[in-house]
GUFIMAR-119305 format. One record per residue (C-alpha): residue number from 1; z, x, y. Coordinates in steps of 0.5 Angstrom, whole numbers, plus 500, padded with zeros to 3 digits. Example, Ala and Ser with C-alpha at 12.3 -4.5 7.8 and 13.67 -1.06 7.14 Angstrom:
REM residues 2
(1,(516,525,491))
(2,(514,527,498))
END
This chain:
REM residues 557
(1,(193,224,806))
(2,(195,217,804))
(3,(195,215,812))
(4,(189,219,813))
(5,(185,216,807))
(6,(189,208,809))
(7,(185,210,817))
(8,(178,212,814))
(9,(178,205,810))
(10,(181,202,816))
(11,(175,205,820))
(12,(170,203,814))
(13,(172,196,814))
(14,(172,194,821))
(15,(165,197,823))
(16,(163,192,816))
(17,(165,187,820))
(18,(162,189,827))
(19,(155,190,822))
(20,(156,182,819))
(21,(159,179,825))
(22,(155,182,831))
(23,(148,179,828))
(24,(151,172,829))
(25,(154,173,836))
(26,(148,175,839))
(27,(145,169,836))
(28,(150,164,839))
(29,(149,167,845))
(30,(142,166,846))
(31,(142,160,843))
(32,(149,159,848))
(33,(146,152,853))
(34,(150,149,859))
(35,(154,144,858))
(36,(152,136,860))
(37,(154,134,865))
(38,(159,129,866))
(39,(156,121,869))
(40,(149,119,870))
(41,(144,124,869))
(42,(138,125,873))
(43,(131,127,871))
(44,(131,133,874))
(45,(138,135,870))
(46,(135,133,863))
(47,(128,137,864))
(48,(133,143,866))
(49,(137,141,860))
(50,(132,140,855))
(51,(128,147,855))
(52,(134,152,853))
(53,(136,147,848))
(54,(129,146,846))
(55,(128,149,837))
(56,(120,149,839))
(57,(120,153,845))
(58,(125,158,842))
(59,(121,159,836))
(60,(114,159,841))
(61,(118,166,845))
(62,(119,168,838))
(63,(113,168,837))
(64,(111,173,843))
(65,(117,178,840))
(66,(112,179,834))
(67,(107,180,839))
(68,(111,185,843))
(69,(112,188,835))
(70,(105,187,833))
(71,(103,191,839))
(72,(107,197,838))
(73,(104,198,831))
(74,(097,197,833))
(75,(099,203,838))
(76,(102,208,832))
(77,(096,210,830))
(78,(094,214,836))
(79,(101,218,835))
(80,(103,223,831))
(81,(107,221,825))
(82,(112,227,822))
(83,(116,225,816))
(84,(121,228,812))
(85,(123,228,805))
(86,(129,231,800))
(87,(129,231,793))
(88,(133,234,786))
(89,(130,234,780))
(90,(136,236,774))
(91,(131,239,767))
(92,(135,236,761))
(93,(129,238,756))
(94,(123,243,758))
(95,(117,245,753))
(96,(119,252,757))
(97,(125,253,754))
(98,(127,259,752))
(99,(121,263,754))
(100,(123,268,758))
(101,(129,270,753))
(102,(128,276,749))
(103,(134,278,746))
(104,(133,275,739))
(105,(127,282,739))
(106,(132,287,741))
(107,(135,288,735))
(108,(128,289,731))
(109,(124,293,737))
(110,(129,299,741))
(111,(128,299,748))
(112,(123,304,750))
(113,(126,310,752))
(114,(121,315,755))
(115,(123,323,755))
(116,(119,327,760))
(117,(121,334,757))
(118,(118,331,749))
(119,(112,334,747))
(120,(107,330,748))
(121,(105,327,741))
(122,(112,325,741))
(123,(111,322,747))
(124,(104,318,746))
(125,(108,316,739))
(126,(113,313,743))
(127,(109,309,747))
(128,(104,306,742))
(129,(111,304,738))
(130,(114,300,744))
(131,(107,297,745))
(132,(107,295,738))
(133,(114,292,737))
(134,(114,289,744))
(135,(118,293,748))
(136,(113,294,753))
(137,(105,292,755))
(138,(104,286,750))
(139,(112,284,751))
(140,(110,284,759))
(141,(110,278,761))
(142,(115,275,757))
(143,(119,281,758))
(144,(126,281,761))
(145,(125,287,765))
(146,(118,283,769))
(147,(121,280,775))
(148,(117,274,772))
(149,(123,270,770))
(150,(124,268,776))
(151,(118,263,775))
(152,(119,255,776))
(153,(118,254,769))
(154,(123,250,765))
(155,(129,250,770))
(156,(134,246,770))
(157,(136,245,777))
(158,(130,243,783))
(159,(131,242,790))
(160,(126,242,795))
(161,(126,239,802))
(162,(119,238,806))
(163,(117,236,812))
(164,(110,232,812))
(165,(106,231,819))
(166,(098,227,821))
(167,(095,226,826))
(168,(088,222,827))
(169,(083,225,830))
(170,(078,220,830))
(171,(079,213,827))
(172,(071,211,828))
(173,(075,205,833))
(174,(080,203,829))
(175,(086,204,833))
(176,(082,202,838))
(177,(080,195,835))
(178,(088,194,833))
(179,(090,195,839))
(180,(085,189,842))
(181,(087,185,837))
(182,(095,185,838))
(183,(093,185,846))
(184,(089,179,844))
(185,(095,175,840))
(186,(100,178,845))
(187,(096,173,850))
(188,(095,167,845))
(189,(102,168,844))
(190,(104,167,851))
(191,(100,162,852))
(192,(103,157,847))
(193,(110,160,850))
(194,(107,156,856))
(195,(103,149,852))
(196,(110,148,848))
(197,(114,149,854))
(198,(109,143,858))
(199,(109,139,852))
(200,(117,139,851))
(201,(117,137,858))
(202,(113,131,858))
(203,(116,128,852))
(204,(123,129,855))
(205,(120,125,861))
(206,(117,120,857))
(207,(123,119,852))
(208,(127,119,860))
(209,(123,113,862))
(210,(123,110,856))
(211,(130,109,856))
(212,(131,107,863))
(213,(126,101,862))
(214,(130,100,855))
(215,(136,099,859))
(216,(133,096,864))
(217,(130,090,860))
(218,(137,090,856))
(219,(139,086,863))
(220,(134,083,864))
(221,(135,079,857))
(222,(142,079,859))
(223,(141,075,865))
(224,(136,071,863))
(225,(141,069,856))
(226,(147,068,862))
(227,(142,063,866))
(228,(139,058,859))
(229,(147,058,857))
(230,(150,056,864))
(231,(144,051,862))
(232,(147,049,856))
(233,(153,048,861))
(234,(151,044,865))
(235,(147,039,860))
(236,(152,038,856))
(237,(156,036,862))
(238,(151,031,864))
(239,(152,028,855))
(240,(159,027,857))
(241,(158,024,864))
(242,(153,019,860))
(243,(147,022,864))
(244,(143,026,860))
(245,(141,025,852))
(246,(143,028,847))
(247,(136,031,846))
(248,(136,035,852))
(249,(142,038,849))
(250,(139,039,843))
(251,(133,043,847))
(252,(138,047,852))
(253,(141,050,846))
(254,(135,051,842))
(255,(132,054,849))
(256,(140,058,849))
(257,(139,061,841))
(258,(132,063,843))
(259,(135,069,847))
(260,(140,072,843))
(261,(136,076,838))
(262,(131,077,844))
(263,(138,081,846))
(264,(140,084,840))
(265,(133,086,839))
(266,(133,089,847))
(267,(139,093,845))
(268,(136,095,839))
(269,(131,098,842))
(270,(135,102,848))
(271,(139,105,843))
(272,(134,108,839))
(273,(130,110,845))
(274,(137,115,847))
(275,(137,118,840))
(276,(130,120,842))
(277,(133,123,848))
(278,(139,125,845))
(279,(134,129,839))
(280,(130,132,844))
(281,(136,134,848))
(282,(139,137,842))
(283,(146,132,843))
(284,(149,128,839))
(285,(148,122,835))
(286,(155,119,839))
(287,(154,123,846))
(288,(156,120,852))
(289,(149,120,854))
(290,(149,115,862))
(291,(141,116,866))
(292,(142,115,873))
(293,(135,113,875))
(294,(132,106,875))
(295,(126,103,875))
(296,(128,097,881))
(297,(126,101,887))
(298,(120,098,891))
(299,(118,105,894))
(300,(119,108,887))
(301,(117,115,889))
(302,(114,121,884))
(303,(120,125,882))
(304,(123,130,885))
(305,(122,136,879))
(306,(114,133,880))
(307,(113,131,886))
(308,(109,138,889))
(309,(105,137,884))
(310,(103,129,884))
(311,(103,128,892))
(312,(096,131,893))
(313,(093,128,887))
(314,(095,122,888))
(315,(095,122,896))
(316,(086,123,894))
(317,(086,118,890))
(318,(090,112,894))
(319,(086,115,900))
(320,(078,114,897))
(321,(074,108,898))
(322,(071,110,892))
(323,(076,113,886))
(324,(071,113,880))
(325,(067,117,885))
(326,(073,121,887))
(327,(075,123,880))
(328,(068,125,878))
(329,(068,129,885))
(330,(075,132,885))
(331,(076,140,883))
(332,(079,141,876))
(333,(086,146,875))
(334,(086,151,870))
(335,(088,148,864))
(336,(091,152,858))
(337,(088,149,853))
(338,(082,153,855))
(339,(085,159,856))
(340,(088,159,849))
(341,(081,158,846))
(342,(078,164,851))
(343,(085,168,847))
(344,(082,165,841))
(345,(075,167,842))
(346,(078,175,844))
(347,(082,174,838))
(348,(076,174,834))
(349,(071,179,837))
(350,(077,184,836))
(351,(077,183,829))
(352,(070,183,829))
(353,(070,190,831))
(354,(075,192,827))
(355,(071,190,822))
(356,(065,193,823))
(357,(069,200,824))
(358,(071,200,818))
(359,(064,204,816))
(360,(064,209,820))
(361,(069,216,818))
(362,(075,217,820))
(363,(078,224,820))
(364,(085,227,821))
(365,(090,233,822))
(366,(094,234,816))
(367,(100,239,814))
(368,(106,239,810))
(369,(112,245,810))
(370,(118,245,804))
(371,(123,249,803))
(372,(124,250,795))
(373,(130,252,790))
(374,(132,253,784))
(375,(139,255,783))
(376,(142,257,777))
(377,(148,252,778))
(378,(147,245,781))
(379,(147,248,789))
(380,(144,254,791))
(381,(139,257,798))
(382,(132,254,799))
(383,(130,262,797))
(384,(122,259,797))
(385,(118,256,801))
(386,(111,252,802))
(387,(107,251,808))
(388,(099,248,808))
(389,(095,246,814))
(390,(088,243,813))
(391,(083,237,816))
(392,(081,231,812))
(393,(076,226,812))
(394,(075,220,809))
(395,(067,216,809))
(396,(066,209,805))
(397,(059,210,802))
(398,(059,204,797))
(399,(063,198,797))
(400,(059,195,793))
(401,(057,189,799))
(402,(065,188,801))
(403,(064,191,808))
(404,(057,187,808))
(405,(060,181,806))
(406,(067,182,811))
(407,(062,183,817))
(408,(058,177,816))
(409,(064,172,815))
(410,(067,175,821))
(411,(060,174,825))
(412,(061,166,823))
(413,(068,165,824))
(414,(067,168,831))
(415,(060,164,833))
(416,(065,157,831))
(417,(070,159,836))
(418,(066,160,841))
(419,(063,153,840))
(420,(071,150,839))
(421,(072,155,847))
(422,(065,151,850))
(423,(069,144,846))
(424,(075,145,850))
(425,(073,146,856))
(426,(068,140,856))
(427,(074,135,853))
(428,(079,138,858))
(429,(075,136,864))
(430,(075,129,860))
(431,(082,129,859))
(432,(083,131,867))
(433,(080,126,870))
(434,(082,121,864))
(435,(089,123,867))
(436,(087,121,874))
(437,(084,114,873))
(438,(090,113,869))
(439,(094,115,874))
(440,(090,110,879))
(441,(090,106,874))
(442,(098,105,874))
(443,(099,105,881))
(444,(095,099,882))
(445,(098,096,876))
(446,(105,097,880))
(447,(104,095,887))
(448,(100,088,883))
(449,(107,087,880))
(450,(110,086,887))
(451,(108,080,889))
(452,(109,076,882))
(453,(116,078,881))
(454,(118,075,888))
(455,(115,068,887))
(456,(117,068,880))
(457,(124,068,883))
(458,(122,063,888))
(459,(119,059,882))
(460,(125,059,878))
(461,(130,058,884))
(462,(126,051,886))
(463,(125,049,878))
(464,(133,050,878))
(465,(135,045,885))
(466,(129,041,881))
(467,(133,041,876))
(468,(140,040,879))
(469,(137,034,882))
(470,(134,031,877))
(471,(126,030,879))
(472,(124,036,873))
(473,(126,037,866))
(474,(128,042,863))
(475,(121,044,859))
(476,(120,047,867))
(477,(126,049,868))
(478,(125,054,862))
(479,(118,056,863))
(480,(120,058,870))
(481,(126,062,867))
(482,(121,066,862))
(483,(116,066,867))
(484,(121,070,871))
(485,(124,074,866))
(486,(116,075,864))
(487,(115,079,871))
(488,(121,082,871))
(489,(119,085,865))
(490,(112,087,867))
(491,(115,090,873))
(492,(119,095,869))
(493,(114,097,865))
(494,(109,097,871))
(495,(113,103,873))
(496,(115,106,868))
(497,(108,108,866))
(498,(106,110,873))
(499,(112,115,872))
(500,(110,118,865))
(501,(102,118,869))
(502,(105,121,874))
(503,(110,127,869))
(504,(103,127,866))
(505,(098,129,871))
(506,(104,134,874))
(507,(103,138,868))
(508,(097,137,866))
(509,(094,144,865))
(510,(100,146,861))
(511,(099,140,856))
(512,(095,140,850))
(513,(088,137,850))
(514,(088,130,849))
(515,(096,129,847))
(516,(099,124,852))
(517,(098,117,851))
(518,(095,111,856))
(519,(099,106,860))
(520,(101,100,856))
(521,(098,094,857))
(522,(101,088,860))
(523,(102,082,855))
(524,(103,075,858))
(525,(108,070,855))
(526,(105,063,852))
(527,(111,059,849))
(528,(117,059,853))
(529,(121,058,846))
(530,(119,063,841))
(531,(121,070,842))
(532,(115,075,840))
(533,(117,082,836))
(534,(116,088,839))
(535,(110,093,838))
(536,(110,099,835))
(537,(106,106,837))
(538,(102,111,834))
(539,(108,115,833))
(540,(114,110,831))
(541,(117,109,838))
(542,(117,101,839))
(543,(115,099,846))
(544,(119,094,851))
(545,(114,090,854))
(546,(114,082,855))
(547,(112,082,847))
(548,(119,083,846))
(549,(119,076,850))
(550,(114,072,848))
(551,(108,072,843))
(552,(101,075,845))
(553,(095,070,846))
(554,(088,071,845))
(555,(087,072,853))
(556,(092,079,852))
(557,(090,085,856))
END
């Protein structure tokens, strides 16, 4: 016996731990994502890294599985419904106590005892004495000998058992209208799944290309921080040859001192643009997190996850000789954002309905079967039994203005989203084409750039044998070694935004409405002495332009 009982708690304790731990395996499971992979990451790696790690898509596909439930609920009320019940009921006190009990009147009124062969006035005596006394007739329905004891009154024990079963004959389109309304959430749900999956996308490439460029002005500050110390060198060599001042030394250190917060400053912002990236991707603070792509090549083709997207926008619009015309002229894709607000316009029509059906009758099936019994002990047989069928109807007649008022507020809020749908389709139009000129916009801003990067590396390289030879100074040695720096710097940002206008065209229709921001303006350098401090965007994000090289001036575009 003690094996037996040491088994049973053995059993017991292992599915416990099966009930507790099964839950947390399948949540590790599905929140279980492929691992990084080793070396520099590309931008197709990231975006297929980011989606299964994303907390926003997994809540927005949770969203979808309570639409799935909303949905079978919605339909449950055109099934049957059956419903069973159990109950004991254990009489401490009863007002009927003793009722049935007739003991304590034997003893005063003898049992009537009828005898067929006593004449017949001895016969009516016996009668009219058992009456009086109780015997029979007014001690009938009290009496032991009735059969009415048998009655539910007073008794200790109770079970009963029932099975209760309705079905709706009609509900005056409740069901129906139900049904519309968890098929209409079950699409808005659905497309949320899809906005949410194209805004983590977009963010991810933005974030991506924010770190390129970061990392890309962190060598250009390097290399112009090596250039003004090789500078500094070669000044203080000429201090000590006897052919340069002491003041030229003085501005090469200065013009050295000058680049080394710009550094720290660039170094700063790289690395708070991969804890971005890090965020979104779900990493570590402390990960490893290398990128592969750079912002350096002179063809810069669109990425490979946009490619298929972007090519034919962009191919129409480089091919026009007229891109605003182009633009207005072009065939808008289907976008989300519109088809939310149509889910939206569903949503509220079905509720609506819902609404409205609430005034009409509903009617339905109704039965109810139990078994009953009263044993004299705790257990006994389900001896009795009850079983009713009938038809119900339910008709509102006053509600005292609350359907009234239900109706007319159902009325404006589904009037609103239908001007909030005509609203949508209108901004998104604008947002599409305003993606587009930015995209143009972007292009043309980069393939500008190409030619100043070349001849400010031709400028520096003549203002430094100038130097060398000593036909220029050291103030135009600098403001070549800025200028540079400068056009590289407008180069990087250049394409950085014609990549993020590219991500942000290729998913477009899945994007919010009005969400992306525009391409970043170019600012000129002014003073090759004085670094300029970096800007900060809506969202707290500093950007890496030439501003974190030189101060804006008036004339900034």
């Amino acid at each position: 016996m003690s094996d037996r009982r040491f088994t049973k708690q053995l059993v017991t304790a292992a599915l416990w731990l099966v009930s507790v731990v099964a839950p947390s395996s399948v949540y590790a499971q599905a929140r279980e994502v492929a691992a990084v992979p080793s070396g520099p990451l590309t931008l197709e790696q990231v975006l297929s890294l980011a989606e299964p790690r994303s907390e926003a898509v997994s809540i927005a596909i949770a969203g979808v599985q309570r639409a799935d439930a909303d949905q079978i609920r919605a339909r449950s009320g055109l099934r049957p419904q059956l419903s069973a019940a159990a109950s004991y009921d254990r009489a401490l006190a009863s007002e009927f106590d003793n009722i049935f009990n007739t003991d304590n009147s034997a003893s005063a009124c003898p049992k009537f005892a009828p005898n067929p062969l006593a004449p017949i006035d001895a016969r009516v005596s016996e009668i009219e004495r058992a009456i009086d006394c109780g015997a029979v007739g007014g001690g009938g329905f009290l009496g032991s000998t009735s059969g009415l004891e048998n009655l539910p009154f007073g008794r200790k024990n109770t079970w009963r058992a029932s099975l209760s079963f309705s079905q709706n004959l009609w509900s005056g389109d409740r069901n129906g209208a139900q049904i519309a309304l968890a098929s209409a959430g079950h699409q808005s749900a659905e497309l949320e799944v899809t906005t949410t999956r194209g805004q983590l996308l977009y963010e991810v490439a933005q974030a991506y290309y924010d770190a390129v460029l970061s990392d890309q002005l962190v060598s250009i500050a390097g290399a112009t921080l090596d250039q003004a110390s090789a500078t500094l060198k070669q000044v203080e060599a000429g201090l000590n040859a006897g052919t340069q001042p002491e003041f030229e030394v003085l501005r090469a250190r200065v013009t050295r001192d000058t680049q080394e917060p710009v550094l720290i400053r660039q170094r700063v912002n790289r690395a708070l643009a991969l804890l971005r990236l890090k965020r979104l991707l779900d990493l570590a603070p402390d990960a490893d997190l290398q990128l592969a792509d750079a912002l350096s090549d002179d063809s810069l083709p669109p990425p490979p996850a946009f490619v298929e997207r972007v090519s034919a926008v962009e191919s129409t619009l480089r091919a026009s000789e007229t891109p605003a015309t182009t633009v207005a002229s072009m065939s808008l894709p289907q976008r989300t954002a519109v088809a939310q607000a149509a889910a939206a316009v569903q949503t509220r029509e079905a509720a609506l309905r819902l609404i409205e059906a609430q005034r009409k009758p509903s009617v339905a099936l109704n039965s109810n079967y139990s078994r009953i019994a009263y044993p004299e002990n705790v257990v006994g047989a389900f001896n009795r039994s009850n079983w009713t069928v009938g038809v119900s109807m339910n008709v509102p007649l006053l509600t005292g203005g609350r359907q009234r008022g239900d109706e007319l507020v159902a009325q404006a809020e589904l009037q609103q989203t239908r001007l909030q749908q005509q609203q949508s389709e209108e901004l998104a139009a604008l947002d599409t084409r305003s993606a587009w000129a930015e995209l143009l916009a972007a292009r043309t801003a980069w393939e500008s750039t190409a030619g100043t990067v070349q001849q400010a590396d031709r400028a520096y390289e003549i203002a430094n044998v100038r130097y060398i030879a000593g036909v220029s100074t050291q103030l135009e040695l600098s403001d070549s070694r800025l200028q540079r720096q400068q056009a590289q710097a407008n180069r990087a940002l250049a394409a950085r935004d014609l990549q993020v206008a590219r991500a942000r065209v290729a998913l477009l229709p899945d994007l919010p409405i009005g969400n992306a921001q525009s391409a970043s303006p170019v600012i000129l350098p002014s003073s090759p002495s004085v670094p300029a401090q970096p800007v900060q965007q809506g969202n707290g994000q500093l950007r890496n332009a030439s501003a974190q090289f030189a101060q804006p001036q008036a004339g900034t575009r």
